[in-house]
N, C-alpha and C positions, 0 to 999 in steps of 0.2 A: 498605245491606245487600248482601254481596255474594251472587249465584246459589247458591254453596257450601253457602250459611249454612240457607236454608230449602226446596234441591229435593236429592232424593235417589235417585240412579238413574234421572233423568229422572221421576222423580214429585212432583208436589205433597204433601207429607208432611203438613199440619196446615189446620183452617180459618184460624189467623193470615195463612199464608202466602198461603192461596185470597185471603185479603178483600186482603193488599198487592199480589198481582199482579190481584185486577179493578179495586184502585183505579189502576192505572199503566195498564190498559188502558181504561179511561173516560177518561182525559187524555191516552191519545195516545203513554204513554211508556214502552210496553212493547218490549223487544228483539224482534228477528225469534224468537231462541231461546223466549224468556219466553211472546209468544203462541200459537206451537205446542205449547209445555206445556196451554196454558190451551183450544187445542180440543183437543188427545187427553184431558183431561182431560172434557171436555165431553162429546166421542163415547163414551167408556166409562161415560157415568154409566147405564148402563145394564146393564152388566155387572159391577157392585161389589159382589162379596160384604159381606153386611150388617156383618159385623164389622169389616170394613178402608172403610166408606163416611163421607166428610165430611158426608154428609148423611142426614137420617133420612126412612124412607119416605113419610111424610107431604111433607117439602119437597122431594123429589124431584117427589113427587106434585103440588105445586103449579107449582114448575120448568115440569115438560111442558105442563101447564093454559098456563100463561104464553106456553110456545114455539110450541103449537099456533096458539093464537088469534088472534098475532101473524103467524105464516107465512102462515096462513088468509087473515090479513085482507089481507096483501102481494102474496099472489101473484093474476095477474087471469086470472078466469073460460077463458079461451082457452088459459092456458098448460099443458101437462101436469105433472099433481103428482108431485116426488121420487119416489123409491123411500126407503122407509125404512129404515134409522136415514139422517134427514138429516143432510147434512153444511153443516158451519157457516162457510160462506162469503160471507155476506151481512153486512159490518159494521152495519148496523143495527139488524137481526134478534140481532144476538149482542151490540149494547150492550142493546138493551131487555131480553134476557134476562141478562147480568151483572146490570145492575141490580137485579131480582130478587133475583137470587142474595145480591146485594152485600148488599141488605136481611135477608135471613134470618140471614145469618152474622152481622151485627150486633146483630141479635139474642138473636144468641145468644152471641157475645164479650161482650154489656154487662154488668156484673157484675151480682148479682144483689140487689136489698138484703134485709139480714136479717131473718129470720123474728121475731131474737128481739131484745130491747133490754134493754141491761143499768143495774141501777141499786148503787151500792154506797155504803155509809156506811160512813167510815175515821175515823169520829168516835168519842168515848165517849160522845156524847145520843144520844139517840134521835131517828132521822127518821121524817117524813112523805111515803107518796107517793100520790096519789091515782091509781088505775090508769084508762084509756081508758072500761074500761067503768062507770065512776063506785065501786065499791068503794074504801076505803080498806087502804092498806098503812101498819103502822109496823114500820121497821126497828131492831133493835137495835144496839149498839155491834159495828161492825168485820162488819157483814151485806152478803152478798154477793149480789143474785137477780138473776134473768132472766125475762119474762114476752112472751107473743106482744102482736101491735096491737091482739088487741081486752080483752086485757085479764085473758082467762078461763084463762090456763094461766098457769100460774107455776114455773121451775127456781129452788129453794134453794140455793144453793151453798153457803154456810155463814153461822153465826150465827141469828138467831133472828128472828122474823116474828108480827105480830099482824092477821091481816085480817077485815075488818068487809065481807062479799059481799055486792053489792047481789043481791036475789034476779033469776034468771033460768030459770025452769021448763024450757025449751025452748035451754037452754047451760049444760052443769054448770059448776062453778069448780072447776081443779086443782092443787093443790102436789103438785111432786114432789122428791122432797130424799134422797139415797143411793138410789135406786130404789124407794123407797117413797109409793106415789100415796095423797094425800088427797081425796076428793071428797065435794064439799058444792054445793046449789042455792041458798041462802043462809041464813047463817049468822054466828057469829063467833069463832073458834080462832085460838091458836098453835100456830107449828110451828117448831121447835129441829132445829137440824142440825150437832151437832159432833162430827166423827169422832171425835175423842180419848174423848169421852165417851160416845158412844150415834149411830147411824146415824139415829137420826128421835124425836122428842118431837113431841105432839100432843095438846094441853088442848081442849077446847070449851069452850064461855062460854056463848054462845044457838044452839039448834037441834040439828041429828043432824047427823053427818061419818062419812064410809066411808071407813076407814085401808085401802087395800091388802086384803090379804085377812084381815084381824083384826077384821070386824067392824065394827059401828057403835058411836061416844060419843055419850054426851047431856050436857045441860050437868053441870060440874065432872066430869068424868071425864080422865083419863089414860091415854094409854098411850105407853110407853118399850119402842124396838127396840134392842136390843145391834147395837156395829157388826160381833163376832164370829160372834156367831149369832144367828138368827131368831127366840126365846122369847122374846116379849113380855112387858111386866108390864104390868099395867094396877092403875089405884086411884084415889083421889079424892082432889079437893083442893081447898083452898077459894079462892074465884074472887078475894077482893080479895089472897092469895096469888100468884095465876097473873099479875093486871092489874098487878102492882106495876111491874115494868122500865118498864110503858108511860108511867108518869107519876116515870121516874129516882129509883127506889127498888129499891134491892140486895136481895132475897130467898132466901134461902137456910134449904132449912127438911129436918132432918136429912143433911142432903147429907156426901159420903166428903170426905177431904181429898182428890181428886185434883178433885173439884166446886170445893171452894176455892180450890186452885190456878189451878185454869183461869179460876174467875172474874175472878181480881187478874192474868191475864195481859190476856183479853179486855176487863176496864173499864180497869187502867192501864200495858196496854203494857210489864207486866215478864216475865222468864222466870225460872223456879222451877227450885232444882236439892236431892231431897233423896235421903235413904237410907231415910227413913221409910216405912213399906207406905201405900201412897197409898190404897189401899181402905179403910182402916180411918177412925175418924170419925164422929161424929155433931152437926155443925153447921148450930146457927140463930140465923141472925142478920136481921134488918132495919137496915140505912143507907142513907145519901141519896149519891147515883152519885156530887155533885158535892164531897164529905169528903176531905181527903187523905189519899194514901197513907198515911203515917205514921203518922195516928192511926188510920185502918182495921187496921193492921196492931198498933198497940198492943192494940184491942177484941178482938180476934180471940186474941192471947196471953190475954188474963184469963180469957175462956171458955173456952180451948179444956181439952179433957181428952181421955183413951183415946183420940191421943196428946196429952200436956200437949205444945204446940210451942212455938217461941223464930223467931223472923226477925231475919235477915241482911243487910242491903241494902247492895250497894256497884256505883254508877251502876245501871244498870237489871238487872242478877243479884241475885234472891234465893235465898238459902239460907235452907231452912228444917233447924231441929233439935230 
């Protein structure tokens, strides 16, 4: 790397740089140029406006801590002490203190590992995760979440979620999915998150859940956030209803055809293309996840009505009409 590359105007520009020239200067193999950078850099850490400073008050703070104790302990009883700001002419005194330094910026160079961990199912079953904090997670088909190490926060990114909270009085448990926070101390809920259709769904099963600012459910209750606007609906429904998906069983009970659609994209991977008002519809149906296409899509012609529809399928595009 050449000098050009990471000093600018005779200045040390970054901690990258600081930590390559102390590591050159602990081995000896610093230019005459390179460690004159490295004590005006040293002598001014004193005068660094806090905005433009590689280092934060605190390890400045310990910096000095370091510098003192060391000089202190170097210099003997007899000899007359510096004037201060001392000057850094003592190679000894200035590796013990790089090293320091060396230490902190590595520190803080080492990357950080993530808060959060991600888990996704690209399958049409449904998975299983057990979280850190012993609660159980099932993901639905093509679900996307995030949850911290111990277990108790949870990001929904999409598709749908059934968790079973081990109770914890003194740690709420949180889904949050389009900005909408679920909190519950334990409990058992799904929570639905598909933009196209609705920014947040949340059933309860066992116990009380605090949706965001809507309130609390008890078991078999509902409530559904538009992703457009914030007017909840809330209603009931009946719970071997809600628990179907979790043991791969298709539910659909009054649902719009754009629910329909969406469903046969998310269990089998097809894309829908119609003219038909997709809000309109009143579909219910119960089948088993793992039925084909084809004859799902025959069942669904025989009931359907207001609209009577017809499907299209040529490779993975469906037309409905």
């Amino acid at each position: 790397m050449r000098a050009c590359l990471y000093i600018k105007d005779s200045c040390i520009v970054n901690k990258a740089t600081l930590l390559y020239l102390l590591d050159k200067f602990k081995q000896g193999l610093c230019t005459a140029e390179e460690q004159q950078l490295l004590y005006r850099w040293l002598d001014q850490l004193e005068q660094e406006a806090p905005e433009q400073a590689l280092l934060t008050a605190e390890e400045k703070q310990q910096v000095k801590n370091s510098m003192l104790q060391h000089i202190l302990s170097a210099t003997a009883p007899a000899r007359r002490r510096l004037p201060l700001p001392l000057r850094w002419v003592q190679v000894a005194a200035a590796i013990t203190i790089l090293a320091g330094i060396t230490y902190l910026l590595r520190l803080q160079l080492t990357p950080k590992q993530s808060a959060w961990l991600t888990q996704q199912n690209n399958s049409t079953a449904v998975q299983r995760l057990l979280l850190p904090d012993s609660s159980l997670v099932m993901l639905g088909a093509h679900t996307t979440l995030q949850y911290t190490r111990n277990g108790r926060t949870i990001k929904l990114l999409q598709g749908k979620a059934f968790f079973d909270v081990r109770t914890n009085p003194q740690q709420p448990f949180t889904v949050e999915s389009n900005g909408i926070h679920t909190t519950v101390l334990g409990t058992s809920f799904s929570v639905a998150a598909y933009k196209q259709l609705y920014a947040c769904r949340v059933t309860v099963i066992t116990g009380k859940v605090q949706v965001h600012n809507y309130g609390i459910l008890t078991p078999a209750q509902r409530i559904t956030i538009p992703a457009a606007e914030r007017t909840a609906l809330r209603d009931s429904v009946a719970l071997p209803d809600a628990l179907a998906w979790t043991s791969g069983t298709i539910m659909l009970r009054n649902a719009s055809l754009q629910e329909l659609l969406y469903m046969l994209q998310e269990q089998y991977g097809v894309t829908s293309h119609t003219q038909l008002n997709t809000q309109q519809g009143n579909y219910t149906l119960r089948l088993q996840a793992a039925m084909p296409l084809e004859q799902v899509l025959t069942i669904i012609e025989k009931i359907s009505y207001k609209p009577k529809i017809r499907f299209r399928m040529q490779q993975h595009q469906l037309t409905v009409y």
